[in-house]
C-alpha positions in Angstrom: 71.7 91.6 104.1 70.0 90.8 100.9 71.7 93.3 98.8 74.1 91.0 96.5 76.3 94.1 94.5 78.0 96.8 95.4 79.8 99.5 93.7 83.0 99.2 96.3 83.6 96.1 99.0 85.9 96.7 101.1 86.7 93.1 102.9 88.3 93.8 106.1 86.8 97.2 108.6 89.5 98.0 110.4 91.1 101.7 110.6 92.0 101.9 107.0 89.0 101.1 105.2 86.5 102.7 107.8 88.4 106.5 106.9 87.9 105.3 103.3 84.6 104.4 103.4 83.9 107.4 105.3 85.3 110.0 102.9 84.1 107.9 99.3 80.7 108.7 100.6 80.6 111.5 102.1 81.8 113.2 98.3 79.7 110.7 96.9 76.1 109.6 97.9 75.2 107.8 95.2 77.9 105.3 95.8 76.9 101.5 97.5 79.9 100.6 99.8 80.1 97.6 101.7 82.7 97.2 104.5 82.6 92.9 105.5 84.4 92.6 109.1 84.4 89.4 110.6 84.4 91.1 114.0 81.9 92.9 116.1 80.2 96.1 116.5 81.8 98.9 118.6 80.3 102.0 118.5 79.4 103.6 121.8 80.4 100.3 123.3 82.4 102.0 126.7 85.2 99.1 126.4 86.1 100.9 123.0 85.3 104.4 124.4 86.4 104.8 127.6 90.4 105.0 127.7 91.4 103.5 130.6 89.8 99.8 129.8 92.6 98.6 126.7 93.9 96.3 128.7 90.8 94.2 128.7 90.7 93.7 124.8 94.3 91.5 125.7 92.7 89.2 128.2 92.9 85.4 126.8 89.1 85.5 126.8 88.6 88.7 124.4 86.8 88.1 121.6 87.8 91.6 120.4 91.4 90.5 119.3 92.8 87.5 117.3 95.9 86.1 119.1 98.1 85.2 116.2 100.7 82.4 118.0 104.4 82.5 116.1 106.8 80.0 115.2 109.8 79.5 118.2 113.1 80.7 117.5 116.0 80.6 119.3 116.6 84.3 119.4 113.6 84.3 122.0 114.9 81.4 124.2 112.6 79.4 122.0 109.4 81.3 123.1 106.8 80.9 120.6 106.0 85.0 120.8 102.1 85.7 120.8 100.8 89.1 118.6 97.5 90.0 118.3 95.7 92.4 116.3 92.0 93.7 116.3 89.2 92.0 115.4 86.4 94.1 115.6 84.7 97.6 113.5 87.1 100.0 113.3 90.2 97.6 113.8 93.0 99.0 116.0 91.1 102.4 116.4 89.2 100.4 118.7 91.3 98.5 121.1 94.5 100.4 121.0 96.0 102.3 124.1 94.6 105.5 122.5 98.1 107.0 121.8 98.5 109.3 119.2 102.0 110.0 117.4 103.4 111.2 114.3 106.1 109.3 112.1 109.0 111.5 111.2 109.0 112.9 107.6 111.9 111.0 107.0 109.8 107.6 107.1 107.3 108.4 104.4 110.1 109.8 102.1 112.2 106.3 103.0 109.0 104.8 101.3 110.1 105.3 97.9 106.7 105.4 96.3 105.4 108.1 93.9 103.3 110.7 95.5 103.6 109.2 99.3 106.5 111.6 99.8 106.0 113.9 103.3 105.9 116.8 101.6 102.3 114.8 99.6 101.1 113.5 102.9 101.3 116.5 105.2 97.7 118.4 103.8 96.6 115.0 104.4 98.0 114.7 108.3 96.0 118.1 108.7 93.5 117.5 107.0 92.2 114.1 109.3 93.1 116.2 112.7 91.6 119.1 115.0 94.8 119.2 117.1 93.9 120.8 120.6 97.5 120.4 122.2 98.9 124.0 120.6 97.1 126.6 118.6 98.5 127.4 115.0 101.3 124.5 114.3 101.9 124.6 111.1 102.0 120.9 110.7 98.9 120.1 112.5 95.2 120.7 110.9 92.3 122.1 113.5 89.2 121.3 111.8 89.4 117.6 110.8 87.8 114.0 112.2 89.9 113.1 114.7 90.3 115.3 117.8 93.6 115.1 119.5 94.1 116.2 122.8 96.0 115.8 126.1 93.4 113.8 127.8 90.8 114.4 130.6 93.3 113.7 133.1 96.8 113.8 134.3 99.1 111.8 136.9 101.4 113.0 138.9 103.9 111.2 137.8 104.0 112.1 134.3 105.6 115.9 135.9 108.3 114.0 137.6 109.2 111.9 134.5 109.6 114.9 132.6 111.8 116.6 135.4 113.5 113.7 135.6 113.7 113.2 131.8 114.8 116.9 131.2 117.8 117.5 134.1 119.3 113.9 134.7 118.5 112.5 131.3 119.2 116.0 130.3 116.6 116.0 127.2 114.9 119.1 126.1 111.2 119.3 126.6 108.7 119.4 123.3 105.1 120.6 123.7 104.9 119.0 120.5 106.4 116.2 119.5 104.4 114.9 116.9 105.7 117.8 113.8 107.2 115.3 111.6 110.7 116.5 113.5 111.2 116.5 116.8 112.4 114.0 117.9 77.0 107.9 105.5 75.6 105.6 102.4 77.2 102.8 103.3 76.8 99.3 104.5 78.6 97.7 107.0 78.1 93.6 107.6 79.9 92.8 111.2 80.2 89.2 111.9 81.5 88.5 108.5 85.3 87.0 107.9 86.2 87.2 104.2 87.6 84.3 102.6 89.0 85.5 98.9 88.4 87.8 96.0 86.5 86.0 92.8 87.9 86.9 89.9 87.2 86.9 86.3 90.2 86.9 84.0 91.6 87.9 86.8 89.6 91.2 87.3 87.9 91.7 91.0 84.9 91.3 90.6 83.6 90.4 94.6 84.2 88.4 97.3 82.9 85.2 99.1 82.6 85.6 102.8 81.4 82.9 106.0 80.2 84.2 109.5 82.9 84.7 111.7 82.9 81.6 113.8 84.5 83.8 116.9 82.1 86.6 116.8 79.3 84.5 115.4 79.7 80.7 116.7 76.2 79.7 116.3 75.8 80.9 112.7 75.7 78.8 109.6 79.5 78.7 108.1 78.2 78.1 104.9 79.9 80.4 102.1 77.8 83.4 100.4 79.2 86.1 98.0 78.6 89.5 97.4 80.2 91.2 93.9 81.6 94.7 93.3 80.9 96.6 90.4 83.9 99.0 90.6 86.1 97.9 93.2 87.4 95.9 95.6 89.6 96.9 98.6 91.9 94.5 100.8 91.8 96.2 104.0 92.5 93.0 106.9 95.8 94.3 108.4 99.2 93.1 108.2 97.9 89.5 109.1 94.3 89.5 107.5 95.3 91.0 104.0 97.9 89.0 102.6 96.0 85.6 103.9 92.7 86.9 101.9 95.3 87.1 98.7 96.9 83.9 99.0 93.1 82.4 99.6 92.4 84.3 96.1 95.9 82.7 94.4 97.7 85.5 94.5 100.9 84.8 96.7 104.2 82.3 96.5 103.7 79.0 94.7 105.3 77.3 97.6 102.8 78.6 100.1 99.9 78.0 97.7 100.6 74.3 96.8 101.0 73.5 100.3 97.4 74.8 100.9 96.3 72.8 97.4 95.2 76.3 96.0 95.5 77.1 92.3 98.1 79.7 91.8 96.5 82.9 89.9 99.7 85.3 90.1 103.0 84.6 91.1 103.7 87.4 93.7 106.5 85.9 96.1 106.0 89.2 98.6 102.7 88.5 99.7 103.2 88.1 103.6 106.3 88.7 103.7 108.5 91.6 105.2 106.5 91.7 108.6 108.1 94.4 110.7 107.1 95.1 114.5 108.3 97.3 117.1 110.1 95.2 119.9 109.2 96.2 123.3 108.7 95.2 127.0 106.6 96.5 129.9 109.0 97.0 133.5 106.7 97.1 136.6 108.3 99.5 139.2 106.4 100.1 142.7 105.0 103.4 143.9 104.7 105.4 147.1 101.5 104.8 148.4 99.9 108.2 147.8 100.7 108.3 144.3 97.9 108.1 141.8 98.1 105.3 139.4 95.7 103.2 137.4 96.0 99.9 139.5 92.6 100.4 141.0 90.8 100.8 138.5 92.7 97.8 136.5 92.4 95.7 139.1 88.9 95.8 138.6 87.9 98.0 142.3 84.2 98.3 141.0 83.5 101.2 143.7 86.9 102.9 142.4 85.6 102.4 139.1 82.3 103.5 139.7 83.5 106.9 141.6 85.4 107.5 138.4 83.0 107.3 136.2 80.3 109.6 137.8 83.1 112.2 137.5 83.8 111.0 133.9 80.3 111.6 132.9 80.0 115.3 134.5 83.3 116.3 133.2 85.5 113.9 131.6 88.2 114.7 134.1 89.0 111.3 135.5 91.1 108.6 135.4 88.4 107.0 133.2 90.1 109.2 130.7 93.3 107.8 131.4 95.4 105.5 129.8 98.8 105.6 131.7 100.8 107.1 129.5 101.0 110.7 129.6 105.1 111.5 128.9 107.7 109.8 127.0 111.2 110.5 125.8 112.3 110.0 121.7 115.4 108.6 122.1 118.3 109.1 120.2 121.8 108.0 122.1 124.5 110.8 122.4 128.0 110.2 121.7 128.6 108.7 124.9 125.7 106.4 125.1 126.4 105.4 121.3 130.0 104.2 122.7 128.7 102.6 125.8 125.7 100.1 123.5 128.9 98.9 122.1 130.3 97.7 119.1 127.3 95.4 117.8 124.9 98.4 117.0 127.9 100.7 115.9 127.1 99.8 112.0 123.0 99.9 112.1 123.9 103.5 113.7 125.7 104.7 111.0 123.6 103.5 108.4 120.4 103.9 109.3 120.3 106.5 112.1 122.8 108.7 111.7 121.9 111.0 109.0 118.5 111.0 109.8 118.2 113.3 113.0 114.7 113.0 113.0 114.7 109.4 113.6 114.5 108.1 117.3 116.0 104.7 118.4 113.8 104.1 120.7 110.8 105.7 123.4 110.9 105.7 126.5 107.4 105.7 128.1 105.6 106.7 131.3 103.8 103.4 131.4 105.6 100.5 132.9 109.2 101.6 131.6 108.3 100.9 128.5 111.0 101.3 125.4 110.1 100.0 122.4 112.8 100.0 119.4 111.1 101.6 116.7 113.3 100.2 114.1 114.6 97.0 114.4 116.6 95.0 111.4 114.5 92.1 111.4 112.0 91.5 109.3 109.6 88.3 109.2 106.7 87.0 107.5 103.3 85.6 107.8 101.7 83.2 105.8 98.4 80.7 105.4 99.3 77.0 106.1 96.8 73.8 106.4 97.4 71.6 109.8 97.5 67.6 109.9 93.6 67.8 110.1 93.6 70.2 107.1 93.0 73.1 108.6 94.0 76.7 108.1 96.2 77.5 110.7 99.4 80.5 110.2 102.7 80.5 109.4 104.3 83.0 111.9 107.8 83.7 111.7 107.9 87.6 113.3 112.0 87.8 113.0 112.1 89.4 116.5 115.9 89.7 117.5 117.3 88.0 114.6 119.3 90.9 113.9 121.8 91.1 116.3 121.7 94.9 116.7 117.9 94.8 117.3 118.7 93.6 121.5 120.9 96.4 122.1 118.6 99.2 122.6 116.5 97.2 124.5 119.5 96.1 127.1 120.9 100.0 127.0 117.5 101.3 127.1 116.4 99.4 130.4 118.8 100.5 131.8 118.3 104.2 131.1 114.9 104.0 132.2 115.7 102.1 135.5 117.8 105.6 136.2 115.0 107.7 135.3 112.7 105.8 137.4 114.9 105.5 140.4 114.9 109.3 140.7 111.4 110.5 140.6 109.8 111.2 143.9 107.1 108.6 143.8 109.8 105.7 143.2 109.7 102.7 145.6 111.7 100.2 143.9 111.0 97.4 141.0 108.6 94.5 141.2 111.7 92.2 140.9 109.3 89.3 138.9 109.0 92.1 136.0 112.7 92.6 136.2 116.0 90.6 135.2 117.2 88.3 137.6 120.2 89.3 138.4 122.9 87.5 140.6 123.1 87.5 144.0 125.4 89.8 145.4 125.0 92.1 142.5 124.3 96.2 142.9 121.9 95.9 140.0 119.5 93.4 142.1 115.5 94.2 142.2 113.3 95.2 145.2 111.3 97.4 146.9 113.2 100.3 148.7 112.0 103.4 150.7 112.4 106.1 148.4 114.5 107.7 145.4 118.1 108.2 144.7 119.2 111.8 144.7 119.3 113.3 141.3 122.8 113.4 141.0 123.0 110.3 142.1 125.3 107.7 140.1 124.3 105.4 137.4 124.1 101.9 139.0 126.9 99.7 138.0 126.4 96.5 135.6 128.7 93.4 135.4 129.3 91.5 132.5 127.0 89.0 134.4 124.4 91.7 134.9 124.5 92.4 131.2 123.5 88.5 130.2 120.6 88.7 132.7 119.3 91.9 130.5 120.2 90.0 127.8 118.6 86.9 128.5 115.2 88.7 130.6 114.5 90.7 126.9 114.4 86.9 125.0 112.6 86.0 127.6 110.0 88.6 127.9 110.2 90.6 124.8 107.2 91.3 123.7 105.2 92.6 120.4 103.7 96.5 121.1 101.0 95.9 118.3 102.3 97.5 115.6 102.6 95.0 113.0 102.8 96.0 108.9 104.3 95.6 105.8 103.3 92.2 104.6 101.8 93.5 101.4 104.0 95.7 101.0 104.3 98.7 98.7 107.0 98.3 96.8 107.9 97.3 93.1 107.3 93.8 92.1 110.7 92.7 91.3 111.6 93.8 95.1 109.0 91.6 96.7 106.5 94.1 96.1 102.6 93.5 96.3 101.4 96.9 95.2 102.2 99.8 93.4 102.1 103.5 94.3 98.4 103.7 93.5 97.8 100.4 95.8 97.0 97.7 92.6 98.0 94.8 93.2 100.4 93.5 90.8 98.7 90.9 88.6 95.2 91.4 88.4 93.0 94.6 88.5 89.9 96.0 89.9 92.1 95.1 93.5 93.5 97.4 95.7 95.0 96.9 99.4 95.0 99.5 102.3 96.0 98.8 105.5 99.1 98.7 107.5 99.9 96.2 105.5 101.0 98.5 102.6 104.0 100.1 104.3 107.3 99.0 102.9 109.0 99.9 105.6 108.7 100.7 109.6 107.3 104.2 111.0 108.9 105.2 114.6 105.1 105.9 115.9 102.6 104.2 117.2 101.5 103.1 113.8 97.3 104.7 114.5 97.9 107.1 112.7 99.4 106.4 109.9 96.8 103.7 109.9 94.7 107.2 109.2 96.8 108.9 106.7 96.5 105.8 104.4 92.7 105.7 104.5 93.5 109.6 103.8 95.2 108.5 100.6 93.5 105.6 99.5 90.2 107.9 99.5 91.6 110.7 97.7 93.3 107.8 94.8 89.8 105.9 94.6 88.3 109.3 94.2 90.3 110.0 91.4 89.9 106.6 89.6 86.4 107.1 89.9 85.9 110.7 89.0 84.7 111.7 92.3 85.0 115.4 93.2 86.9 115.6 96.7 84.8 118.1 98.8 85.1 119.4 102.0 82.6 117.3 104.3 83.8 118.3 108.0 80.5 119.1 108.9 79.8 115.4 108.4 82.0 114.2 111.2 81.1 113.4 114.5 84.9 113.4 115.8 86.3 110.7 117.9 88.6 111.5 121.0 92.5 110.5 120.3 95.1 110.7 123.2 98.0 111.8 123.2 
């Protein structure tokens, strides 16, 4: 670690800036990259390889995520709501559930920025896959870094869902639901937390970093820097980035005087405009024959270890498993529009309904799960020093201040609660996980001996019923990991932070890419647009730089994505 310039420091390794750093020298050799990530090493590490251990990276003790505490709010029962976000090489890549799904077009062309328009960013959605689902999809690119495939294993419940899902629900099923319609010269230091750009005259011209007193805690925390010749590349994530430019004086004057730092450019958007996607996990028990992951999450070491003797000779087990092998994108029909009611009637008409490709929500094989994908709320995250002067966060996330953000959460539980009750392996709800509904009530929680018949009716809700659902989502709603947009790609005089060509506004030599970036939410689980904006970024820094863009597949070594 002696090396004190680079040609291009990215500070922050996380999804974004390790496909950036990837492609810039891959085309380029000659170039001296440096990717600073105060988190750990991961590669080859099974906990970030083998699907079917996620959950472990959201234990209190992980070291592998930074639990990010909000402020309380009323909308949440005055929970203080808890989202974290990876800390670790290779960011959410890492840690995530290993689900892989597309945006609709219609999101990128919301964006509004110069040359990030669908039809721009599909050659580069192809170009980062080798999609192994369906042969010859024209959206869809076979020959790329990330290999996306169905999985090493299947449960059996994922077939009943879809049964379920496609003759009660009465949904068509979609092979393919991820076509944009239907519904090795670099360096990289782990252990290293960036603390702000250096400037001169307000050009980039490095970065001072500390070790990382989480991954590091017996290091010295003394400061050292390390100075970029060409560039340098915010890439910390929707929580790390815009704290690294309000460090550097780039942010609010109100949030920088209360943190006694020198205002360098007045840019009012840094951290704000957080966006999420609201979500909860239902528990519902299963027959006892029915193959589910509880074993090995329970931590059954000779389950686990049967498991992964077959993982290792074939890669068919649940090893390879992450729960979720079906879901449903959701979009209400006319009678399910009428019976959410009048308080989503006007997000409905203008944001959803014109936009066919948009889904409200998904509904999951994996706990009931149905995260809104586009709620109204926004909030915003920002640095702030405590009574012992300390850096600490300023967390408000904005979950359910919108009124019309709870209603597809109430409606949608109880869609899936139907679903579930008539697959074959159903035996009931875990009634903790559940609203507690009143006594007497037909929509009570239990266990029970078997399904409903398919034709079954819909369980009945009282006006009491719907205040438990009301009150069990501000309760228990919870983030799904998907946070963005608090550097947000817009123009300045909108709360922007960056322009098309990811400057920030202000100074130069600077350039954010991240989640962060997006101006707006993406109804996906938000890996891989994490991709397509390393994608991008590469191909803009390229350009700046006069660096021919060549093919270099042959280069990869591809990582396994799930679908």
């Amino acid at each position: 670690m002696s090396q004190s310039e680079f040609d291009i420091i990215f500070a922050g390794g996380g999804t974004t800036a390790c496909v950036v750093a990837g492609r810039l020298a891959a085309w380029d050799r000659s170039l001296r990259i440096l990717i600073l990530e105060g988190g750990e090493h991961t590669l080859n590490q099974a906990a970030h390889v083998q699907p079917f251990r996620y959950p472990g990276h959201q234990a209190p003790t992980s070291t592998t995520v930074t639990f990010n505490v909000g402020n309380p709010t009323p909308c949440l029962n005055g929970r203080a709501p808890i989202v974290s976000c990876a800390h670790c090489v290779g960011g959410g890549s890492t840690v995530n559930v290993m689900v892989y799904t597309r945006a609709p077009a219609s999101d990128y062309d919301d964006w509004g920025a110069d040359g990030w328009e669908s039809k721009n960013l599909i050659p580069l959605m192809k170009k980062l896959e080798t999609y192994e689902v369906q042969p010859n999809r024209p959206t869809h690119g076979y020959n790329g870094p990330i290999k996306v495939s169905s999985g090493g294993c299947k449960l059996g419940s994922t077939e009943e869902f879809i049964r379920v899902g496609t003759t009660y629900h009465k949904r068509q099923y979609a092979e393919d639901t991820n076509d944009l319609e239907t519904c090795n010269t670099y360096s990289i230091w782990a252990g290293k937390r960036v603390k702000c750009v250096i400037f001169e005259d307000k050009r980039a011209v490095g970065v001072e970093f500390t070790s990382d007193p989480v991954s590091c805690p017996n290091a010295d925390q003394s400061s050292s820097t390390v100075r970029a010749t060409k560039l340098v590349v915010v890439s910390s994530g929707a929580f790390g980035s815009p704290a690294i430019l309000e460090r550097s004086g780039i942010g609010a004057e109100a949030v920088l005087k209360q943190c006694g730092i020198e205002q360098l450019v007045d840019l009012p958007g840094v951290g704000e405009n957080y966006r999420d996607h609201n979500g909860l996990f239902v528990p519902y028990f299963a027959a006892d024959g029915a193959i589910t992951m509880d074993l090995l999450w329970r931590g059954n070491e000779s389950d686990v270890q049967e498991n992964l003797a077959q993982w290792k000779i074939n890669g068919k087990s649940l090893i390879a498993q992450n729960g979720s092998d079906a879901k449903i994108k959701w979009r209400p029909d006319d009678d399910e529009l009428k019976a959410m009611g009048s308080a989503f009637q006007p997000r409905w008409k203008e944001f959803f309904q014109d936009r066919p490709d948009k889904a409200v929500a998904i509904f999951a094989l994996w706990e009931g799960t149905t995260p809104h994908l586009y709620p109204a709320s926004a909030g915003s995250v920002h640095i702030k020093l405590d009574k012992n002067g300390q850096e600490g966060i300023d967390f408000n996330t904005g979950y359910l201040d919108d009124p019309s953000d709870i209603v597809p959460l109430n409606f949608g539980y109880k869609k899936m609660r139907e679903i579930y009750r008539r697959m074959p392996s159903y035996r009931g709800e875990v009634p903790a996980g559940h609203p507690h509904f009143p006594e007497g009530s037909a929509a009570v929680c239990g266990e029970t001996t078997g399904p409903v018949n398919l034709n079954a009716p819909d369980l009945i809700y009282t006006a009491e019923d719907d205040e438990a659902i009301d009150r069990y989502h501000r309760d228990c709603m919870q983030t799904t990991w998907h946070s963005l947009g608090t550097c947000a790609m817009k123009p300045r005089a909108d709360q922007g932070v960056i322009d098309a060509r990811l400057n920030v506004y202000g100074v130069t030599n600077l350039k954010v890419a991240d989640m962060s970036i997006a101006p707006k939410n993406v109804g996906t689980n938000t890996y891989s647009t994490a991709l397509l904006i390393g994608e991008k970024a590469a191909m803009i820094i390229a350009d700046e730089l006069g660096i021919e863009c060549r093919p270099c597949e042959s280069s990869w070594k591809s990582p396994q994505s799930r679908l």
